[in-house]
C-alpha positions, 0 to 999 in steps of 0.5 A: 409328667416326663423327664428327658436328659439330652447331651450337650453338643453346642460347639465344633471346631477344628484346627484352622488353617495348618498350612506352612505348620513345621509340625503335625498337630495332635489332641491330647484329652482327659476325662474331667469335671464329667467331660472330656478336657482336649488340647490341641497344638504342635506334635513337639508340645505333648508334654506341655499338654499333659502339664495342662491335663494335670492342672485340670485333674487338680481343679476337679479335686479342689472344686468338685461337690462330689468327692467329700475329700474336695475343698469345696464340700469342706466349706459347704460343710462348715462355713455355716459354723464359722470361717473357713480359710481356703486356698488362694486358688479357690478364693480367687474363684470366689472372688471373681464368681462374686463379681459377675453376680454382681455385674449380672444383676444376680442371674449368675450365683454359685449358691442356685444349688438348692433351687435346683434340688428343689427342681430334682434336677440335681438327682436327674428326677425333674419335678415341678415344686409348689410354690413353698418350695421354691422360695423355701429354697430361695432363703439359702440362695445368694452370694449375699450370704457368702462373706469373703475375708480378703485379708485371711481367706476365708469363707463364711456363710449367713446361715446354714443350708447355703452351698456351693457348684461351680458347674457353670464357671468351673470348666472356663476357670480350668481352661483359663488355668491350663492356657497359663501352664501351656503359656509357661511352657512356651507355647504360643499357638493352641485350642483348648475344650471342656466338652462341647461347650467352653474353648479357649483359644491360644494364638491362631493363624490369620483370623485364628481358630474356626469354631462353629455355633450350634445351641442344642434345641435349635434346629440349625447352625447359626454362625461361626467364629474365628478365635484369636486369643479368646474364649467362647462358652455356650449354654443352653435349656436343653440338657435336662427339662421336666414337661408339666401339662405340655409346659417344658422347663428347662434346669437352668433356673433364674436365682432371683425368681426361683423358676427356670430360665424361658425365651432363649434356647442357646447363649453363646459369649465370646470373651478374653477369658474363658471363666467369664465366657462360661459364666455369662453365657448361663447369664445371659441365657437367664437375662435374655436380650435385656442383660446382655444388652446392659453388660455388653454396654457397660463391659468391653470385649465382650460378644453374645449371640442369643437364639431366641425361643421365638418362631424362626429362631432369631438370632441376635448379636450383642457386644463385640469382641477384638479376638473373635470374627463372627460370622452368622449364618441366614 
């Protein structure tokens, strides 16, 4: 049995055409939610920038598993017990992480946390885990076990051992927080990243911000977009694996079956927002083709490009989305 952890590197992207800018660009950059946050706009706009910096600072400590003074770790700590009420802030992330489960058929869901203990994926230890375990785990996962009062803002889990991560809509819902603070600031015209795997884009110049397309197992590049007021999120099954008898799986599990994620090494969703984008495209990466086909039908504004795990590594685009330009690559 090996482990491997590799880094995430999905996305590239640059400036987009400068020409005529009265002003030089600058990045401006923070380390958050273990990544590296980046604005990039007009030289006169830092401070706006820095605005938006904070804001990410201030989600991190609100939505992180890692700090004991966060909220997120107060609600997994006692909302088995009895309700807690939370920020608007956190709520609204609730109610909108509740809604793409929904849509998604369950294959997004912030409470998969134990299914990936039960992998060792949380501990960077891969296991493979017998089938007791996994459906042991499978008990406490489900947004059917977290009950959201509207009315008092409060949070309640069905029975104990239910958690909470927000890792797979965390950074979109930051970028989408921080677009607002720079849109307050006056700016019109900026790219904004978590990593190497969410953009948001503000404005943009003729077809707008280039951004290129690369999942991490796929052995090429496969197309590049131009974002104009929209977002782009990528996953893919490469960050960590455990091999079994020459089987790779891969830490992106399926909630509704308990195992990881098979048949598509990369997803990339284009949306108008990048907490959706984020979202759906660990969605997708777990549905496949099938779901994306579906929710694309049933939701506008929305685009997926998915490289299946297949030889010669097709592609297939999905949906469409008005603020982004595509163009895919032989």
């Amino acid at each position: 049995m090996a482990t491997a952890l590799t880094r995430r590197n999905f996305l590239s992207f640059d400036f987009g055409d400068r020409r005529g800018d009265a002003a030089p660009w600058v990045r401006v950059h923070r380390l958050a939610m273990a990544c590296r946050f980046e604005v990039m706009l007009d030289a006169d706009r830092t401070q706006a920038a820095r605005a938006a910096l904070d804001e990410a600072d201030d989600l991190e400590s609100l939505l992180t598993v890692f700090r004991d003074t966060s909220e997120t770790v107060a609600v997994n700590r006692e909302a088995a017990k009895a309700p807690v009420a939370v920020t608007a802030t956190l709520f609204d992330l609730l109610t909108r992480s509740a809604a793409l489960h929904a849509a998604t058929g369950g294959a997004f869901d912030v409470t998969s946390t134990p299914l990936s203990r039960c992998w060792g994926f949380l501990q960077r230890d891969g296991r493979l885990p017998s089938p007791d375990a996994i459906d042991a785990a499978r008990q406490v996962v489900g947004m059917n076990h977290v009950r959201l009062d509207g009315d008092t803002h409060a949070v309640q889990f069905a029975r104990h051992g239910v958690e909470l991560n927000f890792g797979a809509i965390g950074k979109g819902f930051a970028l989408d927080r921080m677009g607002d603070v720079l849109r307050a600031h006056g700016v019109t015209r900026a790219l904004l990243s978590a990593g190497r795997s969410s953009v948001l884009a503000i404005g943009g110049r003729g077809r707008g911000f280039p951004v290129d397309l690369r999942p991490q197992l796929a052995t090429r590049r496969v197309g590049r977009l131009w974002l104009r007021n929209a977002a782009v999120g990528t996953s893919g099954a490469g960050e960590q694996f455990v091999e079994v008898n020459g089987r790779r799986h891969g830490h992106v599990i399926d909630p509704r079956t308990g195992r990881p994620a098979e048949g598509v090494l990369g997803a990339s969703v284009i949306a108008r927002d990048a907490a959706a984008a984020d979202a759906l495209s660990t969605a997708f990466l777990i549905g496949g083709p099938v779901l994306a086909r579906d929710y694309c039908a049933a939701h506008d504004e929305t685009l997926a490009v998915l490289v299946l795990d297949e030889p010669g590594e097709p592609a297939e685009v999905i949906g469409r989305c008005s603020g982004a330009t595509l163009e895919m690559l032989q």
